[in-house]
N, C-alpha and C positions, 0 to 999 in steps of 0.2 A: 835404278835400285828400288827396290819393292817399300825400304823405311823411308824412302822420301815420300812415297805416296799418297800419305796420311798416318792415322791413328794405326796401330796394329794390336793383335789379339791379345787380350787383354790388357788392354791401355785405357784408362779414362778417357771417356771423348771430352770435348767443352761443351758446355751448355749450348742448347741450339733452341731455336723453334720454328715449327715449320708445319704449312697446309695442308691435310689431306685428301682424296680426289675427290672428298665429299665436302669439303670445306670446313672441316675443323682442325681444328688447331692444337699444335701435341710440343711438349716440349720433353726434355732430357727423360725427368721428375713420372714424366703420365706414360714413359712408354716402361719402364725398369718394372720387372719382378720381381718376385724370391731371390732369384738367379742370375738376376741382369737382365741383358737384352742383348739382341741382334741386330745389326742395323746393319742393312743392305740398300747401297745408292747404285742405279742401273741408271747408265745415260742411254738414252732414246732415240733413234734415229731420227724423231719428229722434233728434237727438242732446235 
């Protein structure tokens, strides 16, 4: 079932933080706009 998944569209996420592939560091707060955000997680064949 798709609501077990996670969070769903427009639902508040929890606060997170987390690396980027350049090594900075971003939380909830440094990624939101005017308008929110988007957050898309892709798991990796490499992972």
């Amino acid at each position: 079932m798709v609501a077990e998944l996670g969070p769903q569209v427009g639902e508040r996420v929890p606060d997170f933080e987390m690396v980027d592939q350049f090594g900075n560091m971003h939380d909830l707060e440094s990624v939101m706009g005017p308008n929110g955000a988007m957050l898309l997680f892709h798991h990796s064949a490499d992972w």
